[in-house]
Structure formats: C-alpha cells, structure tokens
C-alpha positions as CSV (number, residue, x, y, z in Angstrom):
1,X,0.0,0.0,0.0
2,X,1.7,3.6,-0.9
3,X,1.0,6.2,1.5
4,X,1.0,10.1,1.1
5,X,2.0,13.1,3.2
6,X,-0.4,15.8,2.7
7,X,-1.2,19.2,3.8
8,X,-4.3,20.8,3.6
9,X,-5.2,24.6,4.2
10,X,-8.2,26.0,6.1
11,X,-10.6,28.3,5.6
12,X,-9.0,30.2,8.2
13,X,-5.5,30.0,6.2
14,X,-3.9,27.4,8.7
15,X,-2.4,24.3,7.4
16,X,-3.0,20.7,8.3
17,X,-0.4,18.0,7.9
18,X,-1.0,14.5,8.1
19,X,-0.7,11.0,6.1
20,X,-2.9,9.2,4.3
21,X,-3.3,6.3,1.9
22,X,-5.7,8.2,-0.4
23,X,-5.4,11.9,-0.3
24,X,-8.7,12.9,-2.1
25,X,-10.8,10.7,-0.1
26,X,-9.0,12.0,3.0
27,X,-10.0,16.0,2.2
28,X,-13.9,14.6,2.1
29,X,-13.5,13.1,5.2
30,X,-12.1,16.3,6.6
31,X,-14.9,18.2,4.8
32,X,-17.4,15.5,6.4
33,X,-16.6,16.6,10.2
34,X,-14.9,12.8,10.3
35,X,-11.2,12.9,11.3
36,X,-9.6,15.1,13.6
37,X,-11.2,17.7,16.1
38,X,-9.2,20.5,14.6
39,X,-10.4,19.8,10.7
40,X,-14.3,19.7,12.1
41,X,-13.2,23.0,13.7
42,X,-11.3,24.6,11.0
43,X,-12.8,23.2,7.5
44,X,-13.3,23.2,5.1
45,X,-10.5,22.5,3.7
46,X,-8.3,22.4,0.3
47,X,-5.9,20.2,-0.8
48,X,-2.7,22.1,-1.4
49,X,0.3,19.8,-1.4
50,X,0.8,15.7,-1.6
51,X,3.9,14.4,-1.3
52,X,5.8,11.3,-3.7
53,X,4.7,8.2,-3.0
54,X,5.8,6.2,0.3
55,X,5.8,2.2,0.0
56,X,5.1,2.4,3.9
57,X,3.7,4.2,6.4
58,X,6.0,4.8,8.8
59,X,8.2,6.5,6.7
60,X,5.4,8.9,5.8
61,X,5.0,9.6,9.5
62,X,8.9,10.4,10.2
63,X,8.0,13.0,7.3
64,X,5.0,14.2,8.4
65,X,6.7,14.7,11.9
66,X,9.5,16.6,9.8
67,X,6.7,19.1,8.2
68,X,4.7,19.8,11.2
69,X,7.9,20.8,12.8
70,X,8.5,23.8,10.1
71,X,7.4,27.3,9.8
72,X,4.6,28.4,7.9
73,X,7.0,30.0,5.1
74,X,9.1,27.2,5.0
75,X,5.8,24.8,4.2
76,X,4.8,27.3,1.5
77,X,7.9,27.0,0.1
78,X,7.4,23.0,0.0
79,X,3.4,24.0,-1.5
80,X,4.7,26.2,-4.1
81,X,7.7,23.4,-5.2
82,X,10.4,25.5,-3.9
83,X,11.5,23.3,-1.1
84,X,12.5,19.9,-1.2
C-alpha cells in the first residue's frame, strides 16, 4: 500500500499536515466533520500539497513529523515546489 504526506489549508488560512493512503478521499473526510477535532473545527479544507509516494507508512510519518515541525514559510515554500 503507498501512503502520502499531505497538507491541507483551512478556511481560516492554517495548514493541516497528516498521512494518508488516499489523499482525495481523506479531504472529504475532513470536509465531512470525520477525522480530527481540529479539521471539524477549522474546514473546510483544500488540498494544497501531496507528497511522492511512500511504499510504507511509517516512513510517511517520520515526514509528516518533519513538516509539522516547520514554519509556515518554509511549508509554502514546500506548496509552491520551492523546497524539497
């Protein structure tokens, strides 16, 4: 199963990292009220960034870790492709 770091922007601007083994299905489930207490809170939501493919998940955690970690700027660099 391949597994995808994603972020996600808020109506409110804020970003939401997390993992997923289907991005698009996971933005409807944000947009739903399903997931996590902040995305009922903060949706809905856009998809604005998946990352290359992972063959497991918990290497798409130790990168998701790495992203949440960052600055805004620094994650809209990684959005706009000008971070790696």
């Amino acid at each position: 199963m391949s597994w995808y770091v994603y972020i996600a922007e808020s109506r409110f601007k804020h970003f939401y990292t997390g993992i997923t083994n289907n991005p698009e299905l996971r933005i409807l489930k944000h947009n739903s009220g399903k997931g996590s207490q902040m995305a009922a809170q903060q949706g809905p939501f856009v998809l604005v960034y998946v990352s290359k493919e992972f063959s497991d998940k918990s290497t798409a955690r130790r990168r998701e870790a790495q992203i949440k970690k960052w600055t805004k700027e620094k994650k809209e660099k990684l959005i706009k492709g000008e971070w790696n």
